[in-house]
Backbone as JSON, one array per atom type, in Angstrom:
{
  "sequence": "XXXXXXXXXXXXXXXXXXXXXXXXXXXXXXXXXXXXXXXXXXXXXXXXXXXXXXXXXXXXXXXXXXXXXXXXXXXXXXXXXXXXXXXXXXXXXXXXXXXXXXXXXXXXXXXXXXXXXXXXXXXXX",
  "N": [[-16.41, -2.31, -10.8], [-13.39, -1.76, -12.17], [-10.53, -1.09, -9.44], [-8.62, 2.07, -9.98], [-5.25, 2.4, -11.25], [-3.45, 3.78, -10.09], [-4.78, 3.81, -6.9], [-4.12, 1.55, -6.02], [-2.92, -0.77, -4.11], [1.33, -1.27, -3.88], [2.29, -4.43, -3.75], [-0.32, -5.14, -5.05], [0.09, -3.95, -7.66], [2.27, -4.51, -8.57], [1.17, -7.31, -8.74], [-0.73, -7.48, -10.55], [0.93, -6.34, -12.87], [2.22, -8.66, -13.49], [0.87, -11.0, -13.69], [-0.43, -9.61, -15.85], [1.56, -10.2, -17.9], [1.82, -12.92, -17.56], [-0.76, -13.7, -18.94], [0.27, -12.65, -21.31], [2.27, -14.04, -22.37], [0.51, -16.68, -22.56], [-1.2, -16.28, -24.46], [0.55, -15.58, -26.93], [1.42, -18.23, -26.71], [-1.1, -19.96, -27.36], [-1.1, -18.67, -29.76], [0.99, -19.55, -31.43], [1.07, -22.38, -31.12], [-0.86, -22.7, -33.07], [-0.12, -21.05, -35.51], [2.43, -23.17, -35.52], [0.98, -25.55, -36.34], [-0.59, -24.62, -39.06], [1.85, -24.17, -40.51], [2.6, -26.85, -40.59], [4.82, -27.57, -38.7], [6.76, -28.65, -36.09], [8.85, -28.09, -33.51], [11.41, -27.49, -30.94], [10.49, -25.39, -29.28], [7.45, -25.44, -29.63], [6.35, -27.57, -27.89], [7.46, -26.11, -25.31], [5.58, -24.19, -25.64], [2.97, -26.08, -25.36], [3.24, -26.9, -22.84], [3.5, -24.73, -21.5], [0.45, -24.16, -21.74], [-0.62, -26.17, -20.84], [-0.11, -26.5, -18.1], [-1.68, -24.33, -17.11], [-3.72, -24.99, -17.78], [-4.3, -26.86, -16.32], [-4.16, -25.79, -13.56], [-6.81, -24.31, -13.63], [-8.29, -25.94, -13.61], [-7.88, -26.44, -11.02], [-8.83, -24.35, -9.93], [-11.2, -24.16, -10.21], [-12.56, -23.2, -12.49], [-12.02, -20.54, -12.59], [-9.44, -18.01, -12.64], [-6.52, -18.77, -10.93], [-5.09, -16.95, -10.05], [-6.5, -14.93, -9.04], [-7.86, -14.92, -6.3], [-5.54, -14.5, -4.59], [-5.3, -11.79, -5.74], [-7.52, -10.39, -5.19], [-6.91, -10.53, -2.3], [-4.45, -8.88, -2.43], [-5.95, -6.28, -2.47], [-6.93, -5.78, -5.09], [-9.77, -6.33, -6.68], [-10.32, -6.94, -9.44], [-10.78, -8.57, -12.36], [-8.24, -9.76, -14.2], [-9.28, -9.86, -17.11], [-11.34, -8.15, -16.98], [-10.27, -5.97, -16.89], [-9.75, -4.95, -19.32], [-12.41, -5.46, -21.09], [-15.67, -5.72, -21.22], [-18.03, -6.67, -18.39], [-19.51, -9.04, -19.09], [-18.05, -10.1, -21.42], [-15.5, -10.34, -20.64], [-16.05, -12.7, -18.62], [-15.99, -14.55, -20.5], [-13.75, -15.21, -21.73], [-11.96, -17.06, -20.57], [-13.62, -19.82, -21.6], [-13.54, -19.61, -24.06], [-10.8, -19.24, -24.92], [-10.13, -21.49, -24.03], [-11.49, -23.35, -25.96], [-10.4, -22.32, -28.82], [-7.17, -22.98, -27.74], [-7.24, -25.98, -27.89], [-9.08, -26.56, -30.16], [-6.45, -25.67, -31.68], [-4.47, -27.4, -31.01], [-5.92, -30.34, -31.81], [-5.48, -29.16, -34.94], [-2.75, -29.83, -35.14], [-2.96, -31.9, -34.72], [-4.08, -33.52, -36.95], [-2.73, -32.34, -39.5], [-0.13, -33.14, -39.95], [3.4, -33.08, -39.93], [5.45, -31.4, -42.06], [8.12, -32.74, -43.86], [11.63, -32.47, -44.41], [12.69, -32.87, -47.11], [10.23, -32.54, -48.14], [7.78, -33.86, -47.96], [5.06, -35.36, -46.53], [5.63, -36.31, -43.3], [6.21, -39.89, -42.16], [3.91, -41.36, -40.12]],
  "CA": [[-15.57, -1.45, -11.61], [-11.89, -1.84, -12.09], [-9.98, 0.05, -9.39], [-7.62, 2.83, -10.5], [-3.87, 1.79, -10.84], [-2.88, 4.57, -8.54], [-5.41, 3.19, -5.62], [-3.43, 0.12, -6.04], [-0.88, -0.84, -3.38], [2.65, -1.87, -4.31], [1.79, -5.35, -4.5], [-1.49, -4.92, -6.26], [0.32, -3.53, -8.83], [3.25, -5.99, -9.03], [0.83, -8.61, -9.4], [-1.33, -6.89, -12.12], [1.74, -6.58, -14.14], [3.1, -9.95, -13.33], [-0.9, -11.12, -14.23], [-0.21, -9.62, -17.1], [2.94, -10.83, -18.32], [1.49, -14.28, -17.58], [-1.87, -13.65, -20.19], [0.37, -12.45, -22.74], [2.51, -15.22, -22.94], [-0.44, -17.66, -22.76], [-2.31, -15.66, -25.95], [1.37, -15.73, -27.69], [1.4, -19.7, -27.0], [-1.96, -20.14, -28.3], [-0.73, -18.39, -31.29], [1.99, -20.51, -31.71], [0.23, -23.36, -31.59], [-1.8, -22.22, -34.43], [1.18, -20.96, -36.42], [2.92, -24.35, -36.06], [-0.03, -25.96, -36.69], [-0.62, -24.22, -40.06], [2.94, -24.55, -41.01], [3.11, -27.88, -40.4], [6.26, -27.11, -38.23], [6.86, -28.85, -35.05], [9.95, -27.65, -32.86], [10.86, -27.49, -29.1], [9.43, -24.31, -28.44], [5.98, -26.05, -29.69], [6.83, -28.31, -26.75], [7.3, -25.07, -24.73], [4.16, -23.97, -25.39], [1.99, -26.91, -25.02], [3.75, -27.12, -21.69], [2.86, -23.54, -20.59], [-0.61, -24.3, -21.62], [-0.98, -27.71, -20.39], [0.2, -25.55, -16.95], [-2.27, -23.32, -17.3], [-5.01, -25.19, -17.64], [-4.67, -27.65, -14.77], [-4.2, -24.76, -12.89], [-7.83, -23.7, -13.84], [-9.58, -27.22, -13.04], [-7.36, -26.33, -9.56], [-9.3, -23.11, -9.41], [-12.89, -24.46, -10.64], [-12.72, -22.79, -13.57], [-11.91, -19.71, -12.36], [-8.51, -17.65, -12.61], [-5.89, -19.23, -9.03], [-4.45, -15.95, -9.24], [-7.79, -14.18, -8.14], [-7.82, -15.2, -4.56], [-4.25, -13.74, -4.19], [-5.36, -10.68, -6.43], [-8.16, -9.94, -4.07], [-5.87, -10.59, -1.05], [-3.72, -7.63, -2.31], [-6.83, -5.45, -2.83], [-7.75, -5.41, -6.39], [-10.86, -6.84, -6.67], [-10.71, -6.45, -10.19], [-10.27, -9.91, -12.73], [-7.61, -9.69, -15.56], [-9.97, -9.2, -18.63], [-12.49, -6.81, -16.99], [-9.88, -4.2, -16.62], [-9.92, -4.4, -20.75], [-13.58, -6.12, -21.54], [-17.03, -5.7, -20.18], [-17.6, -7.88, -17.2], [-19.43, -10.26, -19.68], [-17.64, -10.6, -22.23], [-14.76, -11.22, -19.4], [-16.3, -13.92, -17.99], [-16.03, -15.82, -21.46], [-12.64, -15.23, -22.06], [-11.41, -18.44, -20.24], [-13.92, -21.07, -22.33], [-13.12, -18.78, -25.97], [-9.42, -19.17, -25.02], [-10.05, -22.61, -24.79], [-11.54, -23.87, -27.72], [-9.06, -21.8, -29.49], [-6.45, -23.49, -27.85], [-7.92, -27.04, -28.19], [-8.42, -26.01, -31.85], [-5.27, -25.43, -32.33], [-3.8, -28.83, -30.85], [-6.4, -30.47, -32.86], [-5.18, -28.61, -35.79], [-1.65, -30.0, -35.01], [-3.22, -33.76, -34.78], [-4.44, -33.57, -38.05], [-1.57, -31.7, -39.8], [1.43, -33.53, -39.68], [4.59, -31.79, -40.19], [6.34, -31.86, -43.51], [9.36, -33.6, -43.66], [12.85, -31.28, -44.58], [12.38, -33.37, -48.58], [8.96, -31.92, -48.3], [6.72, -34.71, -48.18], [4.98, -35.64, -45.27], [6.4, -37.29, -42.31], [4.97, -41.06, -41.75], [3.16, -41.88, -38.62]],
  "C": [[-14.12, -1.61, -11.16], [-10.82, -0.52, -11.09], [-8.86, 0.82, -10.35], [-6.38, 2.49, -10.02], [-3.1, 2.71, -9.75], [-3.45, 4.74, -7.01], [-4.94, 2.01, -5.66], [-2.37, -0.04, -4.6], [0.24, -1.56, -4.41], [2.44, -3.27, -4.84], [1.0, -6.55, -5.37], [-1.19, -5.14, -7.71], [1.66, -4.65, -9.48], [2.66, -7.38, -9.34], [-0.11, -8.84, -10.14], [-0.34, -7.12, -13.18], [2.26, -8.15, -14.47], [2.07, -11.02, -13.88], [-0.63, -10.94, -15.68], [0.7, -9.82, -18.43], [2.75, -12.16, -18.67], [0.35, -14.37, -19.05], [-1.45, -13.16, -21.63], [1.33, -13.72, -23.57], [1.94, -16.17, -23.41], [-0.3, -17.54, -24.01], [-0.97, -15.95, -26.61], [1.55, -17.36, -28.13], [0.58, -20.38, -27.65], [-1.75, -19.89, -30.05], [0.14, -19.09, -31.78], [1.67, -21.45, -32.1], [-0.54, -23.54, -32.93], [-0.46, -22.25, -35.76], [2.04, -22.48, -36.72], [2.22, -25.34, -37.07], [-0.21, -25.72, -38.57], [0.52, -24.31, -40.98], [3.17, -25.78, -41.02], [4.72, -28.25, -39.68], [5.98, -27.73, -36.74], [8.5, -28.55, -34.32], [9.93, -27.79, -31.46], [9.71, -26.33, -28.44], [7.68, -24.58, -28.8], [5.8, -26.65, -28.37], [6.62, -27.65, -25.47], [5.68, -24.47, -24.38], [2.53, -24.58, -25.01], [2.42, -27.12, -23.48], [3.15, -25.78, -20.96], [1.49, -24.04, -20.6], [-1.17, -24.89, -21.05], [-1.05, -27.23, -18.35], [-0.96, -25.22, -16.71], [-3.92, -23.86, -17.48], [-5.2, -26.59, -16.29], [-4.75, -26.55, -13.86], [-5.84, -23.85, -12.76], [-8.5, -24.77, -13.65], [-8.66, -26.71, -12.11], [-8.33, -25.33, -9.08], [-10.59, -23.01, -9.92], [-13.07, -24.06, -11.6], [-12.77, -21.3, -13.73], [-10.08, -19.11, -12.13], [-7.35, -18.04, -11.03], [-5.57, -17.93, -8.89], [-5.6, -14.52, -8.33], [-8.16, -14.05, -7.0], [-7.18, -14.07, -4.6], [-4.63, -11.83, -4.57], [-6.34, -9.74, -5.72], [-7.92, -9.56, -2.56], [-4.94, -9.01, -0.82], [-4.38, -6.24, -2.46], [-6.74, -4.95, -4.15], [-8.31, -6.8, -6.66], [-11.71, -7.02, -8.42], [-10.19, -8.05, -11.44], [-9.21, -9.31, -14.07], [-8.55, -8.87, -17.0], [-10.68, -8.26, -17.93], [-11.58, -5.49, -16.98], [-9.49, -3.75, -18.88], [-11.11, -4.68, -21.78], [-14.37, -5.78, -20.63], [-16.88, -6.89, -19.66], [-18.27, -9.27, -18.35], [-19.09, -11.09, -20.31], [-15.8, -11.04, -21.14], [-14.59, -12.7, -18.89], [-16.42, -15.58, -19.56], [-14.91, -16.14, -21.66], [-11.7, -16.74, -22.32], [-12.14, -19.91, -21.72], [-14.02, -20.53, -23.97], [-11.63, -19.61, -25.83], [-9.31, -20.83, -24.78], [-10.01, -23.54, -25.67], [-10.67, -23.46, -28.9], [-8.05, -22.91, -29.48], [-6.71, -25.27, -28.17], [-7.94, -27.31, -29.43], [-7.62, -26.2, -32.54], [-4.2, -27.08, -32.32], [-4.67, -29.98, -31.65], [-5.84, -30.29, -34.7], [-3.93, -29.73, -36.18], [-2.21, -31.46, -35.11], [-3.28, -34.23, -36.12], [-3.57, -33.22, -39.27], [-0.43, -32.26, -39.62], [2.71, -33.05, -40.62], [4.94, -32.24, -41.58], [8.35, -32.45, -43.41], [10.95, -32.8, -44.28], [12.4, -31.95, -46.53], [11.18, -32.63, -48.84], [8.12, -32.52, -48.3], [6.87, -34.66, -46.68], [5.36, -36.35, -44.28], [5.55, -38.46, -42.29], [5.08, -41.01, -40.44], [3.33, -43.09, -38.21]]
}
């Protein structure tokens, strides 16, 4: 069970929020991805975001397939993973290989989809 944020120490709680700062950007990049994707719109901040992601998931073959910041997060005493403090522990533990295929998906999406060209026709390859 997820401790309570006021059994937290100081920087428990600084690296809950900071945790969570990180998972919302992700989920926003994923969305992005998608959004470009669907628009046929490529830009830097696409770039941006395949870059956070691309981050973000070496960082998770670094950590077996498990969250790096979890060590640390345990270290500061909360014992508690990102999604379970807003998901049951099982549906938790899927989060990571959902939020993959998603993103995967989405770059996919973008392979297939090639942008439209400012005339409006499609760009050549």
């Amino acid at each position: 069970m997820p401790r309570a944020w006021f059994e937290l120490s100081p920087p428990a709680k600084a690296l809950r929020v900071g945790h969570a700062a990180v998972a919302i950007i992700e989920l926003g990049c994923i969305g992005y991805i998608w959004a470009c994707a669907l628009a046929r719109r490529r830009d830097r901040l696409l770039g941006a975001a395949f870059a956070v992601l691309t981050a973000q998931s070496a960082a998770m073959v670094v950590g077996r397939g498990k969250c790096p910041l979890g060590p640390l997060q345990r270290r500061f005493g909360d014992p508690s993973s990102m999604f379970e403090l807003i998901l049951p522990p099982r549906a938790a533990r899927a989060v990571f290989p959902v939020l993959l295929t998603v993103g995967l998906g989405g770059v996919l999406a973008l392979a297939l989809r090639p942008p439209i060209s400012s005339k409006g026709h499609t760009a050549v390859r």
